[in-house]
C-alpha positions, -999 to 999 in steps of 0.1 A, spaced: 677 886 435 697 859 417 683 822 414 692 790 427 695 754 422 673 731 448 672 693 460 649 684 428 679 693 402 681 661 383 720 666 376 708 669 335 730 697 330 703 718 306 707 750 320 741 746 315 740 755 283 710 780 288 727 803 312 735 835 289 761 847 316 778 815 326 769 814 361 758 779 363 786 760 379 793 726 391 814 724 424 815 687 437 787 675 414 762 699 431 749 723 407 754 762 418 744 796 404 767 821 414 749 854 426 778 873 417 770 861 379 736 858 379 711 889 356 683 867 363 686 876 323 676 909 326 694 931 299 696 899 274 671 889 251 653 867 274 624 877 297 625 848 319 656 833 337 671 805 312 678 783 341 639 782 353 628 780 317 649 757 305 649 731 338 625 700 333 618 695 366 598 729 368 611 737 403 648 728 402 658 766 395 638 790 420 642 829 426 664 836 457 643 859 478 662 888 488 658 885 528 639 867 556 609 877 555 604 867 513 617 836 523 595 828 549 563 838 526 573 822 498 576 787 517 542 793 540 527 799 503 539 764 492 529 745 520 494 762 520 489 758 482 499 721 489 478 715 516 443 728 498 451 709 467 452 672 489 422 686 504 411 682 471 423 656 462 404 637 490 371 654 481 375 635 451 390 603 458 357 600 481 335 611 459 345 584 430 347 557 459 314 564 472 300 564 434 317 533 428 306 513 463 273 523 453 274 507 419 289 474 432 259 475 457 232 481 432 244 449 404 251 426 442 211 436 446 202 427 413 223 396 408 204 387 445 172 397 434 171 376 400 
């Protein structure tokens, strides 16, 4: 299962110079690993893929999944994990909201009452 380069490569050109097997390639000024090249660096000294480590983006270098099926995991995964953590988020954002409405509310009573 090689890796690949997505839509949030930032063109920076690190794992350029990470890739132990030279794989990395730019055709057109899109970024491409070629599968034919790629070890995912097993055998070398590393045990993570240079590209993944070395990419500051944190998801421009991903593992290729081998068929279909991976594929179609992998992204209902994402979207899932995405969707709980805006759940979340909302929990949250309310919660401060409603803390900070009530504080406004109480000083308006006081500066009312005195």
């Amino acid at each position: 299962m090689a890796y690949k380069i997505t839509t949030e490569c930032i063109s920076c050109k690190l794992c350029l110079s990470v890739c132990p097997t030279g794989a990395i390639k730019i055709i057109d000024g899109q970024h491409w690993i070629d599968p034919e090249l790629c070890t995912n660096c097993v055998g070398s000294l590393y045990t993570v893929a240079q590209c993944k480590a070395g990419c500051p983006t944190c998801n421009g270098c991903v593992k290729e999944p081998a068929d279909y099926w991976d594929s179609w995991f992998n992204t209902y995964e994402r979207m899932i994990s995405k969707l709980t953590n805006k759940s979340d988020y909302w929990e949250n954002w309310f919660n401060i909201y409603s803390q900070k409405f009530s504080e406004q509310l109480q000083e308006n009573k006081q500066a009312i009452g005195t």
